[in-house]
ROFITI-42320 format. One record per residue: chain; y, z, x of N, C-alpha, C, CB in turn; residue number from 1; residue in three letters. Coordinates in pm, 1 decimal, always signed. Glycine has a CB too. Example, Ala and Ser with C-alpha at 12.3 -4.5 7.8 and 13.67 -1.06 7.14 Angstrom:
   chain        n_y        n_z        n_x       ca_y       ca_z       ca_x        c_y        c_z        c_x       cb_y       cb_z       cb_x     n   res
       A     -569.0     +780.0    +1319.0     -450.0     +780.0    +1230.0     -330.0     +780.0    +1320.0     -447.3     +904.6    +1130.8     1   Ala
       A     -225.0     +708.0    +1285.0     -106.0     +714.0    +1367.0       +3.0     +787.0    +1290.0      -59.8     +572.5    +1408.4     2   Ser
//
This chain:
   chain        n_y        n_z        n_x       ca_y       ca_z       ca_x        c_y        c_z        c_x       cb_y       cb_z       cb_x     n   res
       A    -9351.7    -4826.5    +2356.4    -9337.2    -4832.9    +2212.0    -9315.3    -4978.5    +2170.3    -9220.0    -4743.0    +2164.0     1   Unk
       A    -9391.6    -5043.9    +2032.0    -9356.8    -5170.0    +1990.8    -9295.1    -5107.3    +1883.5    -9464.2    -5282.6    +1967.2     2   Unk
       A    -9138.0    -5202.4    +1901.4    -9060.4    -5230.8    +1791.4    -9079.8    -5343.9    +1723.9    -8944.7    -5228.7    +1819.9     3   Unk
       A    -9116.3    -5349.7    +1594.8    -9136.8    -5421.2    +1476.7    -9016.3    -5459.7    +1435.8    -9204.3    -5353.3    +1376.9     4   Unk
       A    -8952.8    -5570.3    +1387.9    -8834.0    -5616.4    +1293.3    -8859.1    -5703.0    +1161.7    -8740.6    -5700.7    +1377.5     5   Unk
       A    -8971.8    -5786.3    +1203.5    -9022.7    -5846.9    +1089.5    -9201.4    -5837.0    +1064.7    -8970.4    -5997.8    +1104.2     6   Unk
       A    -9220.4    -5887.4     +939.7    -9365.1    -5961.3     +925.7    -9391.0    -6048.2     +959.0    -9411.7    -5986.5     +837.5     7   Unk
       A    -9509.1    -6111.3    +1047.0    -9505.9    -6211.5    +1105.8    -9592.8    -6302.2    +1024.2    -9535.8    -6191.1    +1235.8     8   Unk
       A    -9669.2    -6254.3     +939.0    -9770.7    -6316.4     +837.8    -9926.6    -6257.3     +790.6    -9796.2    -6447.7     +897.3     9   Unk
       A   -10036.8    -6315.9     +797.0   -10112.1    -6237.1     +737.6   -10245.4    -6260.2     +835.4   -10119.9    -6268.8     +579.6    10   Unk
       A   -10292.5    -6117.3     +825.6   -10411.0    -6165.7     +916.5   -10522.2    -6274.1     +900.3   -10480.1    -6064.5     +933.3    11   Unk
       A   -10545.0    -6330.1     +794.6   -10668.7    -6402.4     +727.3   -10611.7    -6561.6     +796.4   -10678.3    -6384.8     +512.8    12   Unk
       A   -10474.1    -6553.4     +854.1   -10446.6    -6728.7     +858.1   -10451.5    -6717.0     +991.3   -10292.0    -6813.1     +791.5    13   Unk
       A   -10518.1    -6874.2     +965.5   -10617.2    -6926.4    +1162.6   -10533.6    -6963.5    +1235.2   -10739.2    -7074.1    +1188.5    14   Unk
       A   -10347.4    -6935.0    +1237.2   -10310.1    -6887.6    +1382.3   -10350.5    -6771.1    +1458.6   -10189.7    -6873.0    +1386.9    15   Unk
       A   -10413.3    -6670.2    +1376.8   -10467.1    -6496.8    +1457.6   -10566.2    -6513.8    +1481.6   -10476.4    -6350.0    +1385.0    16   Unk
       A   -10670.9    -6643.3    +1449.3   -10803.9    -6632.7    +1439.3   -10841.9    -6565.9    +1617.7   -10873.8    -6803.1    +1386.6    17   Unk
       A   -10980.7    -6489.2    +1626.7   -10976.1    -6469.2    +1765.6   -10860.6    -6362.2    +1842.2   -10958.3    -6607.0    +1813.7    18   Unk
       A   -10788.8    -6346.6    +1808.3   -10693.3    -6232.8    +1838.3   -10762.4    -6050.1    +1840.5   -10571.2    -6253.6    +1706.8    19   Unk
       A   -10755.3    -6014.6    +1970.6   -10801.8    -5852.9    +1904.6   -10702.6    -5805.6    +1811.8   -10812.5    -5723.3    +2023.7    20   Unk
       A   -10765.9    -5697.2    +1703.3   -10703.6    -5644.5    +1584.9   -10678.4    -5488.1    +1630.2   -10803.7    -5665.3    +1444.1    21   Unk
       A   -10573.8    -5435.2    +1636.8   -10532.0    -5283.3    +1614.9   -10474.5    -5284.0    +1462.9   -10404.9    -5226.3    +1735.7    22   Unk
       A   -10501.4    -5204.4    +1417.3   -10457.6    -5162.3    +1274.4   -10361.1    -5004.8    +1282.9   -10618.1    -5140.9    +1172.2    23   Unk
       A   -10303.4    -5034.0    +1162.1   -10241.2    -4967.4    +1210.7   -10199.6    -4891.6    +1009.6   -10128.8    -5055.3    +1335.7    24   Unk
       A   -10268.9    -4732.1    +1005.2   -10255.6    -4729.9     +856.3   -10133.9    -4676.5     +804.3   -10359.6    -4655.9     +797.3    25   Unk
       A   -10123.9    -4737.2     +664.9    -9995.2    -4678.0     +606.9   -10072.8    -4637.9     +497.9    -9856.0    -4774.2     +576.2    26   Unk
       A    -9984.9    -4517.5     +430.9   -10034.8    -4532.7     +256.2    -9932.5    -4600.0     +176.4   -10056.9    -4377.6     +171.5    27   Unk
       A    -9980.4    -4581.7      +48.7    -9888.1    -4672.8      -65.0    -9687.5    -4606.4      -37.5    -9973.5    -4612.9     -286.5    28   Unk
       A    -9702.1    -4527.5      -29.9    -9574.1    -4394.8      -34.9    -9467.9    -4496.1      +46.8    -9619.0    -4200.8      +75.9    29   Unk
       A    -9574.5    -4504.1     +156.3    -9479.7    -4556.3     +277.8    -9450.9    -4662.3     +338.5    -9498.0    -4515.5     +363.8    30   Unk
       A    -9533.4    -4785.2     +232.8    -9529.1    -4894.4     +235.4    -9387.7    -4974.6     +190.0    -9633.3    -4916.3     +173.5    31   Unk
       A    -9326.0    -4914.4     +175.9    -9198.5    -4969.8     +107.6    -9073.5    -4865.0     +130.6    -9228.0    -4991.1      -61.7    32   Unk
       A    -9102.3    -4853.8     +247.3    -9018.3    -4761.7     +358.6    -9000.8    -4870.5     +442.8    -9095.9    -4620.9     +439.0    33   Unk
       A    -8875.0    -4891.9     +500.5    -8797.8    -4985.3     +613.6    -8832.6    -4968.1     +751.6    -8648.6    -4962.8     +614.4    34   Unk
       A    -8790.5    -4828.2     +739.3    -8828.0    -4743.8     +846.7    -8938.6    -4688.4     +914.8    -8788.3    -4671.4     +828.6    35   Unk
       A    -9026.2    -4660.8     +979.3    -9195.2    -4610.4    +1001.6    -9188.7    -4579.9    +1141.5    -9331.9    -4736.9     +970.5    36   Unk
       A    -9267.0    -4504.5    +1135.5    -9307.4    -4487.3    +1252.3    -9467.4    -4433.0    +1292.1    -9210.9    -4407.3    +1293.9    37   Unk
       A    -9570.8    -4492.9    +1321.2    -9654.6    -4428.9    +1351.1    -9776.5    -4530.4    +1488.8    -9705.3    -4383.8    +1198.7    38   Unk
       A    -9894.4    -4486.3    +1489.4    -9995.1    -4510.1    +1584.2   -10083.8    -4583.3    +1556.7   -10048.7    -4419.0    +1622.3    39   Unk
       A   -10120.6    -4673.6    +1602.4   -10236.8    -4817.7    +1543.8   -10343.3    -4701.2    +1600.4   -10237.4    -5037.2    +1648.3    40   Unk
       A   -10459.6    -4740.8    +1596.0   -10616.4    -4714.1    +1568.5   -10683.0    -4750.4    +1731.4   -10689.0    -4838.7    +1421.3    41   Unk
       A   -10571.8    -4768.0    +1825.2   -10594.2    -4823.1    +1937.8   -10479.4    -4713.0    +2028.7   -10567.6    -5001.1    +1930.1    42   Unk
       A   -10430.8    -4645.6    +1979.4   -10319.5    -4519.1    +2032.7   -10213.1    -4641.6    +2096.2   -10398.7    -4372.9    +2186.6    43   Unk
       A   -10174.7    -4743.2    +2016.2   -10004.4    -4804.2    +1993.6    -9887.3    -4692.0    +1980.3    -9990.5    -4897.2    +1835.0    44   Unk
       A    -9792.8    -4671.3    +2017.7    -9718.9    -4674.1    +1949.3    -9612.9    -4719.2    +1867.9    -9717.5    -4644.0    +1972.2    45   Unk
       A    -9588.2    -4754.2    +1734.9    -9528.1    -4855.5    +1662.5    -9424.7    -4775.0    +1610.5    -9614.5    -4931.3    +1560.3    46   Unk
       A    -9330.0    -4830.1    +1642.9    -9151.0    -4820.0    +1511.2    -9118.1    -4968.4    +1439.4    -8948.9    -4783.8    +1632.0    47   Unk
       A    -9096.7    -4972.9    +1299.5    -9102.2    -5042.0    +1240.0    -8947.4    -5009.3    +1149.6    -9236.8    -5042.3    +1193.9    48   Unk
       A    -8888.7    -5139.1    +1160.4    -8745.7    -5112.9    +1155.1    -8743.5    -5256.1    +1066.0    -8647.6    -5094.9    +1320.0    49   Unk
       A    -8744.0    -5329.4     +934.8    -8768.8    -5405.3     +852.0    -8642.6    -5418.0     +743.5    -8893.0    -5365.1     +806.0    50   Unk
       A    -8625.1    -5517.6     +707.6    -8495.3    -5565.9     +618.5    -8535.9    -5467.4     +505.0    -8482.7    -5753.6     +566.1    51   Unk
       A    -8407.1    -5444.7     +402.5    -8378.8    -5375.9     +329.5    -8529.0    -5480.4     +189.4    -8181.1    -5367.3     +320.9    52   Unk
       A    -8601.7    -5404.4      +95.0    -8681.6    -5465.6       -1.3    -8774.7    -5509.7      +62.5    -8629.1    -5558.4      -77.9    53   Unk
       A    -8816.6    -5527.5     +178.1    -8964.4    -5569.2     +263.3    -9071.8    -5435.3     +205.6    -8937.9    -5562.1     +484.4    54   Unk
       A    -9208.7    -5502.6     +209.1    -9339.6    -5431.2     +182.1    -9399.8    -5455.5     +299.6    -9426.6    -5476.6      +59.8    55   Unk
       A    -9442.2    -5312.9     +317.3    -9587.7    -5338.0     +397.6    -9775.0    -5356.6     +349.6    -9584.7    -5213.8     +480.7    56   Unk
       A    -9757.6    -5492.5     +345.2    -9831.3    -5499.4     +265.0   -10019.0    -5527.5     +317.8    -9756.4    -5598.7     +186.4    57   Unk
       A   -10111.5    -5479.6     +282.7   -10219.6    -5483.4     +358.9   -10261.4    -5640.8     +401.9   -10327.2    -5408.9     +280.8    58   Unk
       A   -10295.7    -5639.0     +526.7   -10324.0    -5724.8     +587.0   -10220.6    -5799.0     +707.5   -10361.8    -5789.6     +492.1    59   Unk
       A   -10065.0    -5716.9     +662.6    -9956.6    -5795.8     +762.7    -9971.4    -5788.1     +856.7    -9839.4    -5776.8     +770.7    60   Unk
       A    -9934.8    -5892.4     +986.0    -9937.9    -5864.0    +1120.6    -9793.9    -5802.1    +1147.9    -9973.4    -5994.8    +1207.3    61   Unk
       A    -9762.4    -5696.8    +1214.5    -9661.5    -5687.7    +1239.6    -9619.7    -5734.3    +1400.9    -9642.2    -5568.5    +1196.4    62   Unk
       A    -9738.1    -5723.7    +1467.6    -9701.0    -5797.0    +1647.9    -9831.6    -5902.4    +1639.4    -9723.6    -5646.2    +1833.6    63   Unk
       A    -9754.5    -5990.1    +1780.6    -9866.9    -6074.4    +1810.2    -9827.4    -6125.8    +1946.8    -9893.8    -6190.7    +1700.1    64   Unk
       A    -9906.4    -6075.1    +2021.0    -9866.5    -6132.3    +2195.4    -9974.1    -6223.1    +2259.4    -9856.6    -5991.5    +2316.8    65   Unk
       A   -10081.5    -6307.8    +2163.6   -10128.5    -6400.2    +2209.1   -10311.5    -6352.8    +2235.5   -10029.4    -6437.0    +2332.1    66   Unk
       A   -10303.5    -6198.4    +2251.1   -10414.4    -6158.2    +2249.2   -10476.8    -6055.6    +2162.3   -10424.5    -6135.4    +2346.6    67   Unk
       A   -10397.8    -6027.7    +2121.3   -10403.5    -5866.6    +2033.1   -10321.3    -5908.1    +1863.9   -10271.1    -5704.8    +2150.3    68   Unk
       A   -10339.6    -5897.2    +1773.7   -10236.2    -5849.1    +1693.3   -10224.4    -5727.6    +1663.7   -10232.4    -5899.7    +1593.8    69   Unk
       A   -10146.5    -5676.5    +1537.7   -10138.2    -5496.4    +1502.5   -10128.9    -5583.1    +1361.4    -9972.7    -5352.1    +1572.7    70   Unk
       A   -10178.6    -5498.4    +1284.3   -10209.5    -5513.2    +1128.0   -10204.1    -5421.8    +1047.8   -10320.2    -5551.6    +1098.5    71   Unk
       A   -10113.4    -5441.4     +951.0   -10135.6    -5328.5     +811.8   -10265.3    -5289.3     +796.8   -10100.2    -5389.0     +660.6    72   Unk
       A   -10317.3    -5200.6     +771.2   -10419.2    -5189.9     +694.2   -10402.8    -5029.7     +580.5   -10550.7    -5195.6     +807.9    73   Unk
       A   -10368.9    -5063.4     +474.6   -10360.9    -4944.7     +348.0   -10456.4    -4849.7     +397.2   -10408.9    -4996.8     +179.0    74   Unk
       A   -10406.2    -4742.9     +383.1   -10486.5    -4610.1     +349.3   -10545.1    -4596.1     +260.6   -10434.7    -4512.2     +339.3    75   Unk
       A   -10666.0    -4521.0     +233.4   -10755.8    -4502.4      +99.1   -10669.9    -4372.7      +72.5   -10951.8    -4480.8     +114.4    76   Unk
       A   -10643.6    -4381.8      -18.5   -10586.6    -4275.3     -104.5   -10678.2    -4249.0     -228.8   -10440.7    -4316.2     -151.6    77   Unk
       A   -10675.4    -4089.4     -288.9   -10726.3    -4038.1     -360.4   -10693.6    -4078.2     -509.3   -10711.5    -3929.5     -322.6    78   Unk
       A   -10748.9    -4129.0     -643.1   -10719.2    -4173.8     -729.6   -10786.0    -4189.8     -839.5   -10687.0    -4243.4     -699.2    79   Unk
       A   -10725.0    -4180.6     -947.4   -10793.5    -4175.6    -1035.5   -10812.2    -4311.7    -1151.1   -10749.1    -4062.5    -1078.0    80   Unk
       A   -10941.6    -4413.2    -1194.5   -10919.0    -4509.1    -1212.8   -10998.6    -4521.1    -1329.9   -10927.4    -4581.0    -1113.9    81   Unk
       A   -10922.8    -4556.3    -1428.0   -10958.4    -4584.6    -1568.3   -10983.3    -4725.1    -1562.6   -10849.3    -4546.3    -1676.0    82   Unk
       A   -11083.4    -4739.3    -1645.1   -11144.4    -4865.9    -1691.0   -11201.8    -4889.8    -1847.9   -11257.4    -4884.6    -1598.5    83   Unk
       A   -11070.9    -4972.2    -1895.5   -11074.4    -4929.6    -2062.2   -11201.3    -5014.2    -2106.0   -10914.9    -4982.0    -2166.4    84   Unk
       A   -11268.8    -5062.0    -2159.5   -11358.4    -5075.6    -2263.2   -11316.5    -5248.1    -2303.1   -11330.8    -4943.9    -2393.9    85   Unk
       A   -11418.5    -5359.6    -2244.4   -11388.7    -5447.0    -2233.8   -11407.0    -5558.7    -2334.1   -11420.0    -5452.6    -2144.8    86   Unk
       A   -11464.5    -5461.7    -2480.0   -11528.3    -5454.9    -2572.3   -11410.6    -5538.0    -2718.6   -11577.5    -5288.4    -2571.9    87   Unk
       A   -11293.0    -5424.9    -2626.0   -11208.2    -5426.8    -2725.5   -11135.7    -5519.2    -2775.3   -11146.1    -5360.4    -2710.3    88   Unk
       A   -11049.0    -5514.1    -2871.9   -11022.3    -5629.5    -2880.7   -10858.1    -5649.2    -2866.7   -11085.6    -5673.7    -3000.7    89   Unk
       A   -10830.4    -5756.4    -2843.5   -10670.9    -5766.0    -2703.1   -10574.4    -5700.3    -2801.5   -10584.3    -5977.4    -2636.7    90   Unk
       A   -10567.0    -5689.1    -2873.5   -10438.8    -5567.7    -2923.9   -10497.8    -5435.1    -2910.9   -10382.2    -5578.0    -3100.1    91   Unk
       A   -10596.4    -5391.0    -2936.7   -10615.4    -5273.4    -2889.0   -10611.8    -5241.1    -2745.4   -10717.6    -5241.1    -2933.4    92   Unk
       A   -10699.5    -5372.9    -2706.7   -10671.7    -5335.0    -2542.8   -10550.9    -5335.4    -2518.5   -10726.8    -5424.7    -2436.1    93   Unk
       A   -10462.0    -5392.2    -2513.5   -10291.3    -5375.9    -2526.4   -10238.5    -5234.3    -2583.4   -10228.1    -5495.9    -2638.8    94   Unk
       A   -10262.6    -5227.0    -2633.1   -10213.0    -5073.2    -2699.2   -10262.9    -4952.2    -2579.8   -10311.3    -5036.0    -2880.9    95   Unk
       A   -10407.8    -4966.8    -2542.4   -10401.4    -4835.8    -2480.3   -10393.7    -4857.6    -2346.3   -10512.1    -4747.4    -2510.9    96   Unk
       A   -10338.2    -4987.8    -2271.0   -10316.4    -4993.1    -2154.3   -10165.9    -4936.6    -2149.2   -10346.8    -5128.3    -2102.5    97   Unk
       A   -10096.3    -4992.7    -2264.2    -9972.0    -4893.4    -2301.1    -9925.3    -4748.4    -2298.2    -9959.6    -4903.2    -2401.7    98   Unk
       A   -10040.7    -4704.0    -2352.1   -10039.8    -4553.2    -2417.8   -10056.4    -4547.6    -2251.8   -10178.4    -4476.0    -2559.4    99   Unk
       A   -10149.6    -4602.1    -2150.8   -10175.8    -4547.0    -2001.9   -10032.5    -4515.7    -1936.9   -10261.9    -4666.9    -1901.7   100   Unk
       A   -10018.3    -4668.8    -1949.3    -9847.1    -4652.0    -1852.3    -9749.1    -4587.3    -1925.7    -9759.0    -4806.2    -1812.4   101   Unk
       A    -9708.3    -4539.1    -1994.5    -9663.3    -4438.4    -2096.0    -9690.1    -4319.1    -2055.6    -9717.6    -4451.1    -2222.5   102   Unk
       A    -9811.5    -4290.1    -2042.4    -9836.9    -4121.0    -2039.4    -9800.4    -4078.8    -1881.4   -10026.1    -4071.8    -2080.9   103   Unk
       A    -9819.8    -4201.8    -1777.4    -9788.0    -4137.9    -1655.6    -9671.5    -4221.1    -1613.9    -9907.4    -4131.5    -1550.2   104   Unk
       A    -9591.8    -4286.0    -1646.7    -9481.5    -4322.7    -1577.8    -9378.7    -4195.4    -1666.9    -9442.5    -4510.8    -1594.3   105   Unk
       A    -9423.8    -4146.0    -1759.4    -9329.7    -4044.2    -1834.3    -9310.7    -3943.3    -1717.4    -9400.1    -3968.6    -1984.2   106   Unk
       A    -9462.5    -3945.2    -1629.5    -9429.5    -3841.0    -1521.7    -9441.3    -3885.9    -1384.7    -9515.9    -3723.8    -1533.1   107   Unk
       A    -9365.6    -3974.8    -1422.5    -9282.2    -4026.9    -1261.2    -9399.4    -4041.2    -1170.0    -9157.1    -3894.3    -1176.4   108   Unk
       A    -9563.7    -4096.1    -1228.7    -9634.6    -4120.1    -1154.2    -9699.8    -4286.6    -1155.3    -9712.3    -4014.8    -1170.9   109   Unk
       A    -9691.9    -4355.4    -1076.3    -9688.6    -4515.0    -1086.8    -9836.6    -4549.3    -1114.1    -9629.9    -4596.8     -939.7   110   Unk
       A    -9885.0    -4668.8    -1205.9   -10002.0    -4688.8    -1180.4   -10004.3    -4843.8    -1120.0   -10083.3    -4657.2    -1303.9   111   Unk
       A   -10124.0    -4866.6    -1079.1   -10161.8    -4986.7    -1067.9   -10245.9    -5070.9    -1124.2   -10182.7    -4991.4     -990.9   112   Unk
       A   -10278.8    -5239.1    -1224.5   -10377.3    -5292.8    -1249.2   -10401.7    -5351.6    -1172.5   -10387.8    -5339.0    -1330.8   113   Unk
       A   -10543.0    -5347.2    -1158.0   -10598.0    -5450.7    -1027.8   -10745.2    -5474.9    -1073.7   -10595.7    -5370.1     -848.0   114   Unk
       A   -10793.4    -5593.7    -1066.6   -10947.7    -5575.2    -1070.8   -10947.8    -5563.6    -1223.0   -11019.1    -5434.2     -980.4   115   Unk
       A   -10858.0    -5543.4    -1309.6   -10945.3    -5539.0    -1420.4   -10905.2    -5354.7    -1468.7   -11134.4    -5585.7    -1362.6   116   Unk
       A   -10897.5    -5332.3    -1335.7   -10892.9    -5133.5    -1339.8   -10726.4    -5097.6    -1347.7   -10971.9    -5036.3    -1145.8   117   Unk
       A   -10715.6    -4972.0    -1418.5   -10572.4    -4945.7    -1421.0   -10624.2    -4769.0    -1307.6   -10483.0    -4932.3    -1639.2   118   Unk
       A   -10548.7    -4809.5    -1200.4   -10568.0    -4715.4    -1089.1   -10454.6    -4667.1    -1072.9   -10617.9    -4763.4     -967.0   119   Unk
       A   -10434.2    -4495.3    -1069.1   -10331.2    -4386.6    -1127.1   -10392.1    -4318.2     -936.4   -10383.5    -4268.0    -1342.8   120   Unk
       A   -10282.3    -4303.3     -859.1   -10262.9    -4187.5     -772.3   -10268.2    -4023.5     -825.3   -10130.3    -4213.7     -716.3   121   Unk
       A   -10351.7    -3998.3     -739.4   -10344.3    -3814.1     -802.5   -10251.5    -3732.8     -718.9   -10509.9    -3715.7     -787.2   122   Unk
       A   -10108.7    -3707.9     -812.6   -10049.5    -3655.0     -756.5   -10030.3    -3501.6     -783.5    -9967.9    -3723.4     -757.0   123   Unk
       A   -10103.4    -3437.5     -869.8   -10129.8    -3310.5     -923.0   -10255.8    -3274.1     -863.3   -10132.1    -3306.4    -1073.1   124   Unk
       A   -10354.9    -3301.2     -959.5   -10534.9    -3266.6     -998.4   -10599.6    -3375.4    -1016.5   -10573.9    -3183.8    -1138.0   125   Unk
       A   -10735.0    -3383.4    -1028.7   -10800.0    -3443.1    -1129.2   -10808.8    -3364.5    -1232.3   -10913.9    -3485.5    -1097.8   126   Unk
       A   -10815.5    -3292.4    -1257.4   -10841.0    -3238.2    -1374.1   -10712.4    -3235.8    -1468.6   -10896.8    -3107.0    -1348.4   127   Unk
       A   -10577.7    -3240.4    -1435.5   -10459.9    -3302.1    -1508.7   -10509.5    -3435.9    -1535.0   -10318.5    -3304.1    -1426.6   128   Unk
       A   -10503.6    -3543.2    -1426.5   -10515.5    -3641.3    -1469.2   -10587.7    -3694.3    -1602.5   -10546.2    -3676.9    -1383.9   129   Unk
       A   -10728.1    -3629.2    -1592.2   -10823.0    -3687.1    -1603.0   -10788.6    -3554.0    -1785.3   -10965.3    -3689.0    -1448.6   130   Unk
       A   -10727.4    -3486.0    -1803.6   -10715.4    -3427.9    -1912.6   -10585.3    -3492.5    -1997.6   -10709.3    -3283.2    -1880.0   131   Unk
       A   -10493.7    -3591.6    -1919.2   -10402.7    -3676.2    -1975.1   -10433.3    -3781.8    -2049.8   -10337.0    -3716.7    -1895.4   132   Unk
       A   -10551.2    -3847.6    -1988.7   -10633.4    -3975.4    -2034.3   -10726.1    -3918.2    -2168.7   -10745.3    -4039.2    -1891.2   133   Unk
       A   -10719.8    -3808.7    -2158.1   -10831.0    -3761.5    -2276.7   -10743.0    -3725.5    -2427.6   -10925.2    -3595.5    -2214.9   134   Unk
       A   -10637.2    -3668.0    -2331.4   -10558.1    -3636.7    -2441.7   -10481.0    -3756.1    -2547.8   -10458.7    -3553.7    -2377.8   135   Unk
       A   -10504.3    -3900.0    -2439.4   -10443.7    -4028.5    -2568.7   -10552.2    -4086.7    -2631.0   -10353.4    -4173.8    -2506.5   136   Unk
       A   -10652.7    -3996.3    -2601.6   -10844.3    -4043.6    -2737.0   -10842.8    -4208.6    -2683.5   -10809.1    -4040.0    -3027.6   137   Unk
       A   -10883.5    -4275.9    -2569.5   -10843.8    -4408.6    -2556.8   -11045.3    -4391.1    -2591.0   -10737.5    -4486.5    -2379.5   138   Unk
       A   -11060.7    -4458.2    -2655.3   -11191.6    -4502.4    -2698.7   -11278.4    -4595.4    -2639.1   -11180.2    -4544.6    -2804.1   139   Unk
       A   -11419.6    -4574.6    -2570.6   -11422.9    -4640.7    -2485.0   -11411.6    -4642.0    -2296.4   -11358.8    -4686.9    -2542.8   140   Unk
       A   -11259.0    -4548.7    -2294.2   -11253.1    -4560.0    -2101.9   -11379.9    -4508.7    -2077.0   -11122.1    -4451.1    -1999.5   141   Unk
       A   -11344.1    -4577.8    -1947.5   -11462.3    -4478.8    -1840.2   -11335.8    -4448.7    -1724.9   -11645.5    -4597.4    -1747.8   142   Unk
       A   -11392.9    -4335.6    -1678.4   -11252.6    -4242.8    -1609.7   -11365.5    -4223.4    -1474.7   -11177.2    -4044.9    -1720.6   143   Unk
       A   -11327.1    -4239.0    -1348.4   -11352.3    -4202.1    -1211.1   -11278.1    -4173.1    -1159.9   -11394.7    -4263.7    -1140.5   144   Unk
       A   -11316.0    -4122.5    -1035.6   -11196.0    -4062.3     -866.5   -11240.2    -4096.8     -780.8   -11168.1    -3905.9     -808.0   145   Unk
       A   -11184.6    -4132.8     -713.6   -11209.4    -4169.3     -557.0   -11137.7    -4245.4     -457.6   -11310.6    -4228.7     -548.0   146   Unk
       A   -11184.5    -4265.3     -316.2   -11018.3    -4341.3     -230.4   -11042.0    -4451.6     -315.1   -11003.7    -4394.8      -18.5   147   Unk
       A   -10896.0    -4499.7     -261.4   -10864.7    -4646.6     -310.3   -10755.6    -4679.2     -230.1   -10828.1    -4666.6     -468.9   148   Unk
       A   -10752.4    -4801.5     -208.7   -10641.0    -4901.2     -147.0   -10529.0    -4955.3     -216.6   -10698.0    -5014.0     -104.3   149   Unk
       A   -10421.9    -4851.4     -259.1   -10329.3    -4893.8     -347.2   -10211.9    -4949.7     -288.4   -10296.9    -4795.7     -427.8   150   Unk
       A   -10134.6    -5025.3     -375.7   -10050.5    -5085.5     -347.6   -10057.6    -5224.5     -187.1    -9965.2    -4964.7     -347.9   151   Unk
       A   -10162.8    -5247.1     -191.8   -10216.7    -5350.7     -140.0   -10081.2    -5458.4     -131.1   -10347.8    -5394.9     -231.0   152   Unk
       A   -10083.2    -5524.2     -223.2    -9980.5    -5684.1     -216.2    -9829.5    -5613.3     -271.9   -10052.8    -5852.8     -365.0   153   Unk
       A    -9816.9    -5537.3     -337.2    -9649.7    -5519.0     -400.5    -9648.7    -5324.7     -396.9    -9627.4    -5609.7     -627.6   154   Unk
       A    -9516.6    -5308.4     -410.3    -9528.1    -5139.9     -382.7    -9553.6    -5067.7     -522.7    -9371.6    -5069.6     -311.6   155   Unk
       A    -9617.8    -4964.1     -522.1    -9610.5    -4893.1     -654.5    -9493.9    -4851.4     -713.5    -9677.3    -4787.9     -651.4   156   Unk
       A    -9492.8    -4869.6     -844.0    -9328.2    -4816.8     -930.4    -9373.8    -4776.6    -1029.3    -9200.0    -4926.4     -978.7   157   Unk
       A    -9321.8    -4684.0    -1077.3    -9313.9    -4572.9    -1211.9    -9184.8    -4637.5    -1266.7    -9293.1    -4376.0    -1172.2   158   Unk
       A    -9204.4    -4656.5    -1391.2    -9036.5    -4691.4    -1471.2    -8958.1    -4602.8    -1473.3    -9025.2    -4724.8    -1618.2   159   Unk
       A    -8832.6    -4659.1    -1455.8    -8744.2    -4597.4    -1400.5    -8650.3    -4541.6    -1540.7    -8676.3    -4695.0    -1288.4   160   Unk
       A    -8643.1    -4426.5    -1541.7    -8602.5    -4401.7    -1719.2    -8528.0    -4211.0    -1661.3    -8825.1    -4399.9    -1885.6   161   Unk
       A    -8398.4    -4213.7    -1743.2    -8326.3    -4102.7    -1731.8    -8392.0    -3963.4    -1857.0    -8159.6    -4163.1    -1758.6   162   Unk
       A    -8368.8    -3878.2    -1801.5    -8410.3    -3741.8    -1898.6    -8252.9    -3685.0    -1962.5    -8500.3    -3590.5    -1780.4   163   Unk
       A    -8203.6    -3699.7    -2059.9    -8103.5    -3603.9    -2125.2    -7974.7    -3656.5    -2103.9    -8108.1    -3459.7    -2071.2   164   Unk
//
């Protein structure tokens, strides 16, 4: 078993250059978990034991013994990704990127902007989702599904807000 304690850095920088790569996947959920435990893509076994507020963030090396590293690599996760209307004009676009994070952080579901795209995890349906986005008339989206690589560089968060 490799025990992990820290990040050692990122795969793209030319101290790893040449190094074999095991990867090793997480999803977004569990990226910002201390704790882990699972199997690189090479049948590793990895425990990952990380300071309190650390991300696992795609691309980290977590080992490196000179020949091999082990590397984050995000899970494609299922998702649903709005792409408002580029047409608009920046207060409107402001407004219904609002009304977005609004309608699903109300339900404790996090989104992400990236790319330009505001990318929502499906944690119900598509067909909730995709009947939430309809229901704030955003004029303009274009609405898709499919994997995606979330929470890539920082962890996903839903605002954090009390009921009653």
């Amino acid at each position: 078993m490799l025990l992990v304690r820290e990040i050692l850095g990122d795969a793209s920088e030319p101290r790893f250059a040449g190094r074999r790569v095991e990867r090793l996947l997480v999803g977004s959920h569990d990226a910002a978990k201390r704790r882990l435990r699972g199997t690189t893509d090479a049948d590793t076994d990895v425990a990952v034991d990380l300071e309190r507020g650390s991300h696992l963030r795609h691309g980290a090396v977590l080992a490196d013994d000179g020949s091999r590293i082990v590397v984050v690599e995000r899970r494609l996760e299922e998702a649903m990704v709005v792409q408002l209307s580029p047409g608009l004009e920046p207060g409107e676009l402001l407004a219904q990127a609002v009304l977005l994070g609004h309608a699903f952080g109300n339900q404790h579901v996090p989104v992400e902007v990236e790319d330009g795209e505001v990318r929502v995890p499906i944690t119900t349906s598509r067909e909730l989702a995709a009947e939430t986005v309809r229901g704030l008339g955003l004029h303009g989206a274009e609405v898709t599904f499919g994997p995606v690589r979330l929470g890539c560089e920082r962890p996903l968060s839903a605002p954090a807000h009390r009921h009653g």
